[in-house]
N, C-alpha and C positions, 0 to 999 in steps of 0.2 A: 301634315300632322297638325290638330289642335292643338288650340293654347295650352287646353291642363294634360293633353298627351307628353306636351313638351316639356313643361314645370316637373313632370314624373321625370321623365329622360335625364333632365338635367339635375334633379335630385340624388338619382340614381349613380349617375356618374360623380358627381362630389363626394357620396359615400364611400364609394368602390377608390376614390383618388385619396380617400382620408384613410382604407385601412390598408390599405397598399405601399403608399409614400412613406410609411412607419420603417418597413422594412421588416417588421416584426408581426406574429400574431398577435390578433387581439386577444386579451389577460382574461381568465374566469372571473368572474362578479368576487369579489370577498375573498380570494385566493392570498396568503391564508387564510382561514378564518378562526384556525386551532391551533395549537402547538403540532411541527416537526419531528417525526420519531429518528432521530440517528442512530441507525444499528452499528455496531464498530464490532466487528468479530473475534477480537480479542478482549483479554483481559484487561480491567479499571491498571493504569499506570504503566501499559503498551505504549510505547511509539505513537502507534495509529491512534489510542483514548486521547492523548496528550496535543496529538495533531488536529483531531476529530474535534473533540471541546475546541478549540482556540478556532476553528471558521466557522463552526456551528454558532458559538456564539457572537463572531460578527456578523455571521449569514443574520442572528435574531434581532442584534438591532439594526440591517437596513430593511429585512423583514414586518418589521412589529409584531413579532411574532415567536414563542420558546423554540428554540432549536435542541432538544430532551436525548442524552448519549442513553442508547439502550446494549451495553456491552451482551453479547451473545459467543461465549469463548466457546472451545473444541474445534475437536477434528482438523486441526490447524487454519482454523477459520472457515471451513467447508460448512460449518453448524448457522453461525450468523451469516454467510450470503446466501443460503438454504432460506433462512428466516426472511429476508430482506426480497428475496425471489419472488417468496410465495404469498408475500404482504398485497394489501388488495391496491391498484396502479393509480390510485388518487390525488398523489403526491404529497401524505403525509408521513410516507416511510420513502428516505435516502439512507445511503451505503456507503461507510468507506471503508474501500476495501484496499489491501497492498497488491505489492505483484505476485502475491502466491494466489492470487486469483488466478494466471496465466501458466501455474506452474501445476494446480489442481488436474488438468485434464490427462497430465503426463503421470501422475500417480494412485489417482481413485479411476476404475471403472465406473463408479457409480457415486461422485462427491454430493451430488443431492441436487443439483442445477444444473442447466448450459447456461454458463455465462455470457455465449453472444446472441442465444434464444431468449433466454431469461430476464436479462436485463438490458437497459440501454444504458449508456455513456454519456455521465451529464458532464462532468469536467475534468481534467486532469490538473493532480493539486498542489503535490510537493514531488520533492527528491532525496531520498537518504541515504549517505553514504553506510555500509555492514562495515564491522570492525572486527576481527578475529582476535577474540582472548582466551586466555586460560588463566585456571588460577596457582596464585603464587610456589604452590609445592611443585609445579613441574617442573622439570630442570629442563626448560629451554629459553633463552630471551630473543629468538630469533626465530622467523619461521619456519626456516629452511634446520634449525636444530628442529624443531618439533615433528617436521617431516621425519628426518634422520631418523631422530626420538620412537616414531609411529614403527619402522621397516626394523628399527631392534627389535619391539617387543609388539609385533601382529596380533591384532585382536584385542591388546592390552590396554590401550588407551583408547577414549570415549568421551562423544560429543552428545551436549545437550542440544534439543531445541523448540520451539515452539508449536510443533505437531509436524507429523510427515506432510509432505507438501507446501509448505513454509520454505520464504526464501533462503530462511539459514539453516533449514534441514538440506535444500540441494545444494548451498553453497561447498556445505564442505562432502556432499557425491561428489561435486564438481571436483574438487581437492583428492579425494579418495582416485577418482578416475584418471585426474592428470599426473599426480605423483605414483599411482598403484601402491596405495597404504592399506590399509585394513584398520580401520574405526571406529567403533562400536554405536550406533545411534541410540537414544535414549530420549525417548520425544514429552513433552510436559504440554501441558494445557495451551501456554503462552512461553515466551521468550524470556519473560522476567521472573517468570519459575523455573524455567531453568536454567538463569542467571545465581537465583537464590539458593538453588541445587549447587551450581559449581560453586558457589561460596561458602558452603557448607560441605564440599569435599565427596559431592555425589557424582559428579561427571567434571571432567576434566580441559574440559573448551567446547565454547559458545560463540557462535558468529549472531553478530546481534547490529542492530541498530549505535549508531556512533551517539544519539541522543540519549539513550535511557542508558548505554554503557559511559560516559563521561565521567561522572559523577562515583562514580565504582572504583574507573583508573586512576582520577585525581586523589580518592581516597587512601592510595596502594592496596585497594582489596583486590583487583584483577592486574592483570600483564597484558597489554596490546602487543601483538607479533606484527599483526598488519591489517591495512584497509582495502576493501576489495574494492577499490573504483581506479579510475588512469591514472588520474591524478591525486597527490598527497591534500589531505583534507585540513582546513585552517585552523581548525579547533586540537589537530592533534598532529603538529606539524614535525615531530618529532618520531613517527610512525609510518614508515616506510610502505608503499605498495603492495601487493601482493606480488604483482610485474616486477617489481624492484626488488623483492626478496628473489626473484630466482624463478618464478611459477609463472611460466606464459599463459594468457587466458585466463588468468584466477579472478574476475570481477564477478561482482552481482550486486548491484545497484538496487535500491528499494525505494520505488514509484508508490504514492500513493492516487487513489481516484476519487470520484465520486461517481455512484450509479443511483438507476432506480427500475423496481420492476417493468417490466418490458413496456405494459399498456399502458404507462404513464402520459398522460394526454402528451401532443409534442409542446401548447403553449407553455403549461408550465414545466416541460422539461427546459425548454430554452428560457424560463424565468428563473428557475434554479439554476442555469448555467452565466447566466449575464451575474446572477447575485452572488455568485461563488467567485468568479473572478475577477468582480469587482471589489470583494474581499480581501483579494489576492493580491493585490494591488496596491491597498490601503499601507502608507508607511508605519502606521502603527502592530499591524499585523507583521510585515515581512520582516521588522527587527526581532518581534518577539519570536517568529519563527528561527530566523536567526541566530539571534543568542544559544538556540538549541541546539545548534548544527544542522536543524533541517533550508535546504534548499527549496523557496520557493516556485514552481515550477507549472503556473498558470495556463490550462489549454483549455481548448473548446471540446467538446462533446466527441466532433470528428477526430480531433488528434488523441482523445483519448483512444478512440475503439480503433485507431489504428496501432497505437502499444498494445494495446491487449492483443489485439491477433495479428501482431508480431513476435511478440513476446511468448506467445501460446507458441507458435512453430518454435521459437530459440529455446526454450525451456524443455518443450517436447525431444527435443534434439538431443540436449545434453542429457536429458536422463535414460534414452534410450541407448545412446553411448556409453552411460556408466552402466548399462544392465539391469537398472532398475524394474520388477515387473507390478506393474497396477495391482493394488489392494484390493 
């Protein structure tokens, strides 16, 4: 081999040793170079808006860059990951979506997306415990009175909730199917309309978010019966399990994600997933998340799309179970 055949060779291989050694892809030129669209597919003062702002905007300052909440409510959020799908895969539109992204596929024949065709899994982000209330005129302080309550008067009482297919529309099929009650659904835009329903005497209990319902209970404008997770939750330590009241199996946990449409190049999917849980991380983030009663709950891209089609079979399970048939 010649001298300048050689001088190439060995160029060659320094290059390939610099972008290799990283571990990582090399970054698009300028990436950002715009503001970040976050779709959040509920309504402004949801769980998910509330969660969504508070990483968006630390994702924008390690970004240098807006991280802009584009609220997209309906269809129990089937309307915004619709939107978020079909956005073009550049990496200026991310997704956060709950677990009723995994519970979609057991209710809509036709939600508007696959979500494991459609999208990829850029990080998995929080955790929130659901809290079972009703408001003050019911006569039950306990859940297993409310059950009771449900099998005197069949049909009679009625639960709000955030659109079919939302976690706390099947929380309480799930409720209906293990106690065999009869409950009337009554679905609203989002969770916090039909929070604002039950407190105006239009439906009778809301399984919702232990975040956006706190503030409600401390008020005495709602009643806590119980939380649907294993264990007794810190912010409301006073409010016994669903397992605890007497209802084997009554959880349903609320994971939030981060996605992006499918053709999202992979470098900047995995640069949006290093910057999201590097967010995650931040002590100043995880108290503020905290104080909320949201659990922070930091994964990589793979542990997310492994919740999701797990959760897509465990969701699909239960509502075939309770009889549910797709809209």
């Amino acid at each position: 081999m010649n001298s300048a055949l050689a001088r190439v060779a060995v160029a060659v291989a320094a290059l390939a040793f610099a972008l290799f050694s990283t571990g990582t892809p090399a970054q698009p030129a300028g990436y950002p170079s715009k503001p970040i669209r976050l779709v959040v597919p509920f309504p402004a003062g949801a769980s998910s808006d509330v969660v969504g702002r508070m990483i968006g905007q630390k994702i924008s300052e390690q970004m240098g860059q807006q991280v802009i909440a584009d609220n997209r409510a309906g269809a129990g959020g089937n309307l915004g990951i619709a939107v978020a799908a079909k956005s073009p895969p550049d990496g200026y539109t991310i997704l956060i979506a709950t677990a009723s992204i995994a519970v979609s596929p057991a209710l809509y024949a036709n939600p508007g997306y696959d979500a494991i065709k459609d999208l990829v899994p850029v990080a998995r982000l929080t955790n929130i415990p659901n809290v079972l209330i009703v408001h003050p005129s019911v006569p039950a302080k306990t859940l297993r009175q409310f059950i009771d309550l449900a099998r005197t008067r069949p049909g009679k009482l009625n639960f709000g909730s955030g659109g079919a297919g939302t976690t706390n529309h099947l929380a309480n099929e799930l409720l209906k199917h293990l106690e065999k009650i009869n409950i009337v659904h009554v679905p609203y835009k989002g969770v916090t309309q039909a929070m604002t329903a039950m407190m105006g005497g239009e439906v009778d209990e809301v399984v919702m978010p232990v975040t956006t319902a706190i503030p409600q209970i401390k008020a005495g404008k709602v009643r806590p019966l119980a939380v649907l997770t294993e264990q007794r939750v810190p912010h409301l330590p006073d409010v016994p399990t669903g397992i605890e009241a007497g209802v084997k199996g009554f959880t349903m946990p609320l994971w939030y994600g981060m996605f992006a449409p499918a053709a999202t190049p992979r470098d900047i999917v995995s640069r949006l997933t290093r910057e999201t849980m590097k967010a995650l991380e931040t002590a100043e983030l995880r108290e503020r998340l905290t104080a909320l009663g949201v659990d922070p709950w930091p994964g990589t891209a793979e542990e997310l799309g492994l919740l999701l089609r797990q959760d897509t079979e465990r969701y699909g399970t239960i509502a075939r179970s309770a009889g549910l048939t797709k809209q």
